[in-house]
C-alpha positions in Angstrom: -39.7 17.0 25.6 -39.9 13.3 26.4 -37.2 11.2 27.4 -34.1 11.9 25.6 -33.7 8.8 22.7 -30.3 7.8 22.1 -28.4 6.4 19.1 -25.3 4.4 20.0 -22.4 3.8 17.1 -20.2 0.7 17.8 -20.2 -2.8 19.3 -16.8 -3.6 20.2 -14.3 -1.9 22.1 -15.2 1.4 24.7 -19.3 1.2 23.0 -19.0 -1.5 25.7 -18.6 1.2 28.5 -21.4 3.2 26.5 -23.3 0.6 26.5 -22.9 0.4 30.2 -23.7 4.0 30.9 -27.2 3.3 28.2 -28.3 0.4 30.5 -27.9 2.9 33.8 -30.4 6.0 32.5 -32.8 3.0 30.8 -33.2 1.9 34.1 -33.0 5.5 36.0 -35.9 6.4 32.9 -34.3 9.3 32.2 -32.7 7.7 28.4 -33.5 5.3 25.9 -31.6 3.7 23.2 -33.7 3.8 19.3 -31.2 3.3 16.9 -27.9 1.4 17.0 -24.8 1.4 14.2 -23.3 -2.0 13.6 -20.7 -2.5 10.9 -20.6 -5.7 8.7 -18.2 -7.4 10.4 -20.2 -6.6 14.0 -23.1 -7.8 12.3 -21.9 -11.4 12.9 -19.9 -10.9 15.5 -22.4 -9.7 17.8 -25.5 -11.1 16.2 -26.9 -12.1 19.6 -26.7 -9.1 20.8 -28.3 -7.2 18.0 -31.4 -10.0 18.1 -31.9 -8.7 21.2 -31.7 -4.8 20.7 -34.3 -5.5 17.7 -36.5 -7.5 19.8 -36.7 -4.0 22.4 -37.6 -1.9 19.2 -33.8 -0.6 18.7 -33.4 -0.1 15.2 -30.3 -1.2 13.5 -27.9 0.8 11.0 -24.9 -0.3 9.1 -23.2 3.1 9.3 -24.0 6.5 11.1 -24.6 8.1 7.5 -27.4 5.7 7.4 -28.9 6.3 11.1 -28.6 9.7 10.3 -30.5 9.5 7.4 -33.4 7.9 8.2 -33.5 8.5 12.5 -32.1 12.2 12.8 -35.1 13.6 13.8 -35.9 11.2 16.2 -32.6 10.8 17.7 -31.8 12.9 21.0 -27.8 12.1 21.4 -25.6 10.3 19.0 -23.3 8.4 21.5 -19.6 8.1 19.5 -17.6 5.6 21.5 -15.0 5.0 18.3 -11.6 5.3 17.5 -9.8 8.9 17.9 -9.3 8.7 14.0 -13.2 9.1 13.7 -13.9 12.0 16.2 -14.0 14.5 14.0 -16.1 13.4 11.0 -18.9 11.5 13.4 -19.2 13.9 15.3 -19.5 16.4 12.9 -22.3 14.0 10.9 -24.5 14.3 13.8 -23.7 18.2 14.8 -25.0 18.9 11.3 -27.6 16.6 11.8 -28.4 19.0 14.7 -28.3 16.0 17.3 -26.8 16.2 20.8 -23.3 14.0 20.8 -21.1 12.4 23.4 -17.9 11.8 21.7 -15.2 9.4 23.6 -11.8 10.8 25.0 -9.8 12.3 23.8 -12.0 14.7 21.9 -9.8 14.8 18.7 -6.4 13.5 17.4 -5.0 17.3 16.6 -6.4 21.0 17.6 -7.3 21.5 14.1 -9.8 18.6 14.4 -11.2 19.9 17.8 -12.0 23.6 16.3 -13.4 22.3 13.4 -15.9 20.2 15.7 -16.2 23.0 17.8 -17.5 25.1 14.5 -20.0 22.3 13.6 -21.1 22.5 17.5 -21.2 26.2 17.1 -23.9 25.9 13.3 -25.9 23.0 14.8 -28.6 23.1 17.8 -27.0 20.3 19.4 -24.1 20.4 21.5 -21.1 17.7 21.8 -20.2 16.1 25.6 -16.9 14.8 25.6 -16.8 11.3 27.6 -14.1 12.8 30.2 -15.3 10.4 33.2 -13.6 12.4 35.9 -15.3 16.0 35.0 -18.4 14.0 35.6 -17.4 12.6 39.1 -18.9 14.1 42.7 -15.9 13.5 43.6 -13.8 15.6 41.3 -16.3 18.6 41.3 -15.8 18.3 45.0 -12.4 19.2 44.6 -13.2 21.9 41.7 -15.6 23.3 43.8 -13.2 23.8 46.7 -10.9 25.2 44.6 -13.1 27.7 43.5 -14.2 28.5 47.1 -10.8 30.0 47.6 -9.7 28.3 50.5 -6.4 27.1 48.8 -5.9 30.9 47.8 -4.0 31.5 44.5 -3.8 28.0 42.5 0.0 27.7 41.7 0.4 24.3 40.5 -1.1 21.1 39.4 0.4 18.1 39.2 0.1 14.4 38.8 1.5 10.9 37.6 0.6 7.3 36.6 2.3 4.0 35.5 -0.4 2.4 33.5 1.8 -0.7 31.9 0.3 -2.0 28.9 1.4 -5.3 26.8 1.9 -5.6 22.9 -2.1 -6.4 23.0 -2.9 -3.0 24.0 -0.8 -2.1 21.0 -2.3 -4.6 18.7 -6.0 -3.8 19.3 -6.5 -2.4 16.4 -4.8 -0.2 13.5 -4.2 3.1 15.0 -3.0 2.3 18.2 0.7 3.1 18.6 0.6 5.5 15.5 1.0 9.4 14.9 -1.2 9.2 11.9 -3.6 6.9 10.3 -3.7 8.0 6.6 -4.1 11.8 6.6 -5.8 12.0 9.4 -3.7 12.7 13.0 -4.1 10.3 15.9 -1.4 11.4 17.6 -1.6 8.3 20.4 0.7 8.3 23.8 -0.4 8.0 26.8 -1.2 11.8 27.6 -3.7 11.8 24.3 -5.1 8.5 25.1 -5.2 6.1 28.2 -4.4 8.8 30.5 -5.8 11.9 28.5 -8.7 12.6 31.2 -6.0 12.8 33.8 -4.4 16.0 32.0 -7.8 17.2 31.1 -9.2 17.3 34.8 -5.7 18.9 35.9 -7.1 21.3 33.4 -10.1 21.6 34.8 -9.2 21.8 38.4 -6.4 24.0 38.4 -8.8 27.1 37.0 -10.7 29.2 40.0 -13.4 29.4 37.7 -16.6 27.2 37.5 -17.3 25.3 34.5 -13.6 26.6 33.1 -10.2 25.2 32.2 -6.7 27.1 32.6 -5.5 28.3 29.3 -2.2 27.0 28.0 0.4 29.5 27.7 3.8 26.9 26.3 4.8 23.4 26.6 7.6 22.1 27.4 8.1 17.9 26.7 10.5 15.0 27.0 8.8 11.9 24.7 10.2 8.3 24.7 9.5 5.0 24.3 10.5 1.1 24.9 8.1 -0.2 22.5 8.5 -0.7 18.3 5.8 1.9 18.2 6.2 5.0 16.0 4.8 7.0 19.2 5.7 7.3 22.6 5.2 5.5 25.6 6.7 7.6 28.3 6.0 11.1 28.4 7.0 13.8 30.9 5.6 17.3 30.6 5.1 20.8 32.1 2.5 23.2 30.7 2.6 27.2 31.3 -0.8 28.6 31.4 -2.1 31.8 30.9 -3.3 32.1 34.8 0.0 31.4 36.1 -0.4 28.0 37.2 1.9 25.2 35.9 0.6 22.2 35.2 3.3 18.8 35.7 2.6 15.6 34.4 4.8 12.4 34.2 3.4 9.0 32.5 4.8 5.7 31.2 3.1 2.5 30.0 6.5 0.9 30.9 6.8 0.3 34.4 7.2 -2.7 36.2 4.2 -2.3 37.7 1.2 -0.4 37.8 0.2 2.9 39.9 -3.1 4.7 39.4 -3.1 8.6 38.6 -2.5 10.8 41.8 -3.3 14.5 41.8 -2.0 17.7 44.0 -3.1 21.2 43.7 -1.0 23.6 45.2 -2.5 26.8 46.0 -0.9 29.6 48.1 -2.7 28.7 51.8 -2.5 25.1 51.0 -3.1 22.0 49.1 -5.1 19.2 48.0 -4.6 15.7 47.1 -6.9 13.3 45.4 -6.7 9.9 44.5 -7.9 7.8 41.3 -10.5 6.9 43.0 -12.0 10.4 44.1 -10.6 10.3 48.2 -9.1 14.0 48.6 -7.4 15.3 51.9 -6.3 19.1 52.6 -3.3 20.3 53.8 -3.5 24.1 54.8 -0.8 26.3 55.6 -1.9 26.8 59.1 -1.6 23.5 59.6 -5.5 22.4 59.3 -6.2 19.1 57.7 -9.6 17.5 56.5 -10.2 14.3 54.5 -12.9 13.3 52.0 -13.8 9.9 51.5 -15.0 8.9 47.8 -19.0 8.8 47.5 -18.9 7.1 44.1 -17.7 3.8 42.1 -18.9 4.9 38.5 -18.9 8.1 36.8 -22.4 9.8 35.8 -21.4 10.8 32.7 -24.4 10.0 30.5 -26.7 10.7 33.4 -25.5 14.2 33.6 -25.5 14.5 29.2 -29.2 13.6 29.3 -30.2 15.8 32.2 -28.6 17.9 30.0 -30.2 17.3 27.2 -33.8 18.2 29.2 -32.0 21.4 30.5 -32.3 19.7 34.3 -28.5 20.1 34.7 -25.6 21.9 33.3 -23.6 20.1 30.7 -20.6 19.2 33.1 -17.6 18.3 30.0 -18.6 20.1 27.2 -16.2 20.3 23.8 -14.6 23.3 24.7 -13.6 22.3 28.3 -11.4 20.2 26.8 -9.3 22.1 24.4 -6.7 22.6 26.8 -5.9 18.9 26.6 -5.4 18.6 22.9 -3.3 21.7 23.5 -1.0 20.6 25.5 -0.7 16.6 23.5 0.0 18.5 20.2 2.6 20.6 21.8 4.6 18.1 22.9 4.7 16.5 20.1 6.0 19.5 18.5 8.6 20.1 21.3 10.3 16.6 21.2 11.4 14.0 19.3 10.3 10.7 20.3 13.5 9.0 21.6 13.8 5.0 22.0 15.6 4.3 25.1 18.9 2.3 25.4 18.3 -1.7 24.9 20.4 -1.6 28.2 18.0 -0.7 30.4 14.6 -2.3 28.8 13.5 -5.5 29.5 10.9 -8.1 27.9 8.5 -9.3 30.1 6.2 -12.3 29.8 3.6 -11.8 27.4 6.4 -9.5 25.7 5.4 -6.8 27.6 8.4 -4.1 28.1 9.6 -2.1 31.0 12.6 -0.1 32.2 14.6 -0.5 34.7 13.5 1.9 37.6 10.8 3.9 35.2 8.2 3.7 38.3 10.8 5.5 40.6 11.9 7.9 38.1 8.2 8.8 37.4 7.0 9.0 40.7 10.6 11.3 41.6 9.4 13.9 38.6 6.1 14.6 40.3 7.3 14.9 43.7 9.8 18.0 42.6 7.6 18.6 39.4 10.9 18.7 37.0 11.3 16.9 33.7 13.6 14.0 33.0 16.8 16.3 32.3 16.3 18.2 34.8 16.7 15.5 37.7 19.7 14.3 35.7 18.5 11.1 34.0 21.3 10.4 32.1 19.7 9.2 29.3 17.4 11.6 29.0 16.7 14.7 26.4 15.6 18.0 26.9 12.2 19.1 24.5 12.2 22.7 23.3 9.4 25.1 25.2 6.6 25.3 22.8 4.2 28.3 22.3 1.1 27.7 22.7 -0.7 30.9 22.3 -2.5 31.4 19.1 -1.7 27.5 18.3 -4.5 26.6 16.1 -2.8 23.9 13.6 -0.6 21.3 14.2 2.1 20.7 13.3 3.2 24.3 13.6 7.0 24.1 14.8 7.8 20.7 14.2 7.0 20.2 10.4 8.7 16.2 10.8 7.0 14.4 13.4 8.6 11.3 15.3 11.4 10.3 14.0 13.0 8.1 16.2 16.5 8.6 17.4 18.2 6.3 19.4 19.0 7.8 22.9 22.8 6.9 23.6 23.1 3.5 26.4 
């Protein structure tokens, strides 16, 4: 086949990053855009830019229904760069339209949405990539790679953390952020099933011995809270049981006072590794060995690697059902807490109106270093989620039949 064309849907927002990663093969030659989905209201707004995608040949579409219509058969990859509330029935429209897609993270609001995109993917000739920028990374593979090798012996453990703060704008951006549902459909947003969703995902993906796999989750145990007049969370805390024995820790807020990127250990029994956000990894090994890897990139491959794809010149490196595990794990700790809103005593309003809490970054970066939940360091406000099973979990919600009402946690 010839170079793989590419349909993009969306102007605003994270089709900015798409169109990023479009503009990289285009110039590589390995991609082209043909076909681009612009709104009403994008019609206007970005009128300059659409001027310009018709003047290079790109035809324009006011939804993907139409583009699909009149351009499946010439379309490659359907890049979806939307809102999590529109996962499942775009990418389904183009699976049945037996095109390639690259859907944005996270793949799906709830796991009933993922499995029914994973049977489209499993009817149509295409497949769907799932825009995971870390399980595109040298860097990361590195590290999966090593893992695999067995030189950290038996995985154990995974762990990581991040205080990503985020102001009332990050909230306001549009109407499902900050929501559990939008209509009848599940969004389910909080930081571990949006802003930092690829960081469980690669845990995921790393902690399993087994190229191009994920570790199976097992049960979930939670703690959700938040600062914010959200109806979600904005602080989560979490420990996953997986079927190959190796826990999997995260703890994440969007209310610290200040801002630390994602850190990662894997724990293994001759050893472990640490990476950093930005792909720099040094081992540890029992015997008291250490090495240290520098980061080789600045920007994931990701649509580099779907195209290659694509032209069968590379595996797919993030395909649908790598990521399962994530939604897994986001839709069981939902069902294992409530959403508590902290004590007014120990949040604060920040310029901008940005909130915080008094010591969340220390807390945080405490429940990674001993891998324990809130109530188990003794947080005196916090509450103890029930342990969730995961196996056989295939609809949520499940356990939890009222999700997120918010109870006040006692000051």
């Amino acid at each position: 086949m010839g170079i793989p064309k590419i349909g993009l849907v969306g102007m605003g927002g994270f089709a900015r990053t798409h169109k990023q990663y479009i503009q990289a093969v285009e110039e590589a030659g390995i991609g082209i855009q043909t076909a681009q989905v612009a709104i009403a209201s994008d019609q206007n707004l970005f009128a300059k830019n659409l001027a310009e995608l018709k003047r290079r040949g790109v035809r324009i579409f006011p939804s993907l229904r139409e583009m699909l219509a009149q351009a499946r058969e010439d379309l490659d990859l359907v890049c979806i760069p939307t809102g999590i509330p529109l996962h499942r029935p775009m990418a389904i429209a183009a699976l049945e339209a037996d095109c390639n897609v690259l859907v944005e993270k996270p793949s799906a609001g709830c796991i009933q949405d993922l499995d029914a995109m994973l049977a489209a993917e499993e009817r149509s000739r295409g497949f769907c990539a799932v825009g995971y920028q870390h399980a595109y990374s040298s860097d990361y593979l590195r590290v999966k790679e090593f893992v695999c090798s067995g030189q950290l012996g038996r995985i154990r453990q995974v762990r990581s953390f991040a205080c990503w703060p985020r102001d009332p704008n990050y909230y306001n951006r549009n109407v499902w952020a900050g929501k559990l549902a939008l209509g009848d459909t599940w969004v389910l947003d909080g930081p571990h099933n949006n802003a930092l969703a690829h960081a469980i995902n690669i845990m995921c993906i790393m902690g399993s011995m087994e190229l191009g796999q994920a570790l199976r989750p097992r049960a979930v145990q939670a703690e959700l809270y938040r600062a914010n007049a959200i109806e979600t969370a904005d602080t989560v805390v979490l420990r996953a049981e997986t079927e190959e024995d190796v826990d999997v820790f995260f703890a994440m807020s969007h209310c610290t006072e200040d801002n630390v990127d994602p850190v990662y250990i894997v724990s293994g029994d001759k050893g472990e590794i640490e990476l950093d956000y930005s792909g720099s990894a040094r081992v540890r090994l029992r015997d008291g060995s250490e090495r240290a890897w520098a980061s080789t990139e600045s920007k994931p491959r990701v649509l580099q690697n779907v195209v290659q794809a694509i032209v069968g010149q590379s595996t797919l490196y993030c395909p649908l059902t790598l990521t399962r595990a994530q939604t897994l794990c986001a839709c069981g700790s939902f069902e294992s807490s409530t959403i508590h809103t902290l004590p007014e005593s120990i949040c604060r309003t920040r310029e901008g109106g940005r909130r915080t809490v008094d010591g969340m970054r220390a807390l945080i970066q405490r429940a990674w270093s001993e891998a324990k939940l809130f109530t188990e360091i003794g947080v005196e406000w916090a509450r103890p989620g029930k342990r969730i099973d995961l196996r056989y979990y295939s609809y949520f919600p499940t356990f939890r039949r009222e999700i997120g009402p918010l109870s006040k946690v006692d000051a």
